[in-house]
C-alpha positions in Angstrom: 0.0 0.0 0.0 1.6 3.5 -1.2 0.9 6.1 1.5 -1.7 7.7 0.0 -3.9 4.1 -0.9 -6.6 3.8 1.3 -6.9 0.5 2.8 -9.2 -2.4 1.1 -11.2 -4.3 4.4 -11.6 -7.6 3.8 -14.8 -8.5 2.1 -15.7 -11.6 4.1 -15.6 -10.2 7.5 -17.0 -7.0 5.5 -20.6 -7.8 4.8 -23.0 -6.9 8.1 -24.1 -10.0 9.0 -20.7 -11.6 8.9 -18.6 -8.5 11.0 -21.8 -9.2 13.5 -20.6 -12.9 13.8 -16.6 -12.0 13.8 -17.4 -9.6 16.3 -19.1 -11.8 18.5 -16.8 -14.6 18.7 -13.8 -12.0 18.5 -15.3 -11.4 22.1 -14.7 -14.7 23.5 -11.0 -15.8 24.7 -9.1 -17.5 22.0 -10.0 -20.9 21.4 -13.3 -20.4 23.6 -16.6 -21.9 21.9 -20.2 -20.8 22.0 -23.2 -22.9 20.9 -25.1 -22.0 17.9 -28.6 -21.2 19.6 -26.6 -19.2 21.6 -25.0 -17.3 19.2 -28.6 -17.1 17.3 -29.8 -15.5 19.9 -27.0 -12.7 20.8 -27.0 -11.9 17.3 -31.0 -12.2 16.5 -30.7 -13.7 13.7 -32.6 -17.2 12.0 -30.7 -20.4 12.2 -30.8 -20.4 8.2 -29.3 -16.8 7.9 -26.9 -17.7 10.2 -25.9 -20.8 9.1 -25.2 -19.9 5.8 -23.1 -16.7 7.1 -20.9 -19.4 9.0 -20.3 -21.5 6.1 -19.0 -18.5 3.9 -16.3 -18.0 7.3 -15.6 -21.2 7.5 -15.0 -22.0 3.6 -12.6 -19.4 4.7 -11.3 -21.3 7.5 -12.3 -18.2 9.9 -14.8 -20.0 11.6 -14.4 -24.6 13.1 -17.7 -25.6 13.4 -17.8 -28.8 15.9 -20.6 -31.0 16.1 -21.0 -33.0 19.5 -23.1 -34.8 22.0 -24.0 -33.4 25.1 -25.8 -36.5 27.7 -26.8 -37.9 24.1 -28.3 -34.7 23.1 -26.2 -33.1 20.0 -24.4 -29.8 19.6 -23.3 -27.3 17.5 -20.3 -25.4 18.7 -18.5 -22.4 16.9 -15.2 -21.0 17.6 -12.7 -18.1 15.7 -10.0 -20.0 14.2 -6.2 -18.0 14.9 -6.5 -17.4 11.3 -10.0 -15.5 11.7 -8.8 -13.9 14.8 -6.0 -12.4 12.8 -8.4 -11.5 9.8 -10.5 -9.7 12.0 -7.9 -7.7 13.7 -6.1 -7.0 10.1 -9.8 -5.9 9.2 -10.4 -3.0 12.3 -7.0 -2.2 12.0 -7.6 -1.5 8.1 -11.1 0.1 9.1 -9.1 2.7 11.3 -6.7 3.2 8.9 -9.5 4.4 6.4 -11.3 6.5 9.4 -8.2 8.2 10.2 -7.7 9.1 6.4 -11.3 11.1 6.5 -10.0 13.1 9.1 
């Protein structure tokens, strides 16, 4: 990037419903997981819209989806890979970047 290129934020994490999701997992302690319904619910969104927002992050290996059983019962769990975690702090760090070149 010359110094007068604005910077380009990453359009995976870029699109709404995806930063929603990065940001909420970004939240958690590295290699922490959070259940789907879970994250449903913090982020108010349907299990379809959701789910097909995880798949884009993890065809971009951002996202490890884990299936499991819990007392037979089963469960989806959904951690930030160290390669999402990095993605998303390349992305704010890009997104201040471009702020501070507005001002």
């Amino acid at each position: 990037m010359t110094e007068s290129a604005l910077p380009e934020l990453d359009p995976v994490i870029h699109a709404q419903a995806r930063l929603r999701v990065t940001v909420a997992l970004a939240g958690l302690r590295k290699g922490d997981q959070i259940t789907f319904p879970r994250l449903q619910q913090l982020l108010e969104m349907t299990a379809g819209n959701l789910s097909t927002h995880l798949r884009k992050l993890e065809d971009v290996e951002y996202v490890e989806i884990t299936k499991a059983y819990e007392h037979r019962t089963p469960v989806t769990l959904v951690r930030l890979t160290a390669k999402g975690r990095t993605a998303f702090e390349s992305y704010t760090d890009a997104l201040h970047r471009l702020l501070d070149a507005g001002s």
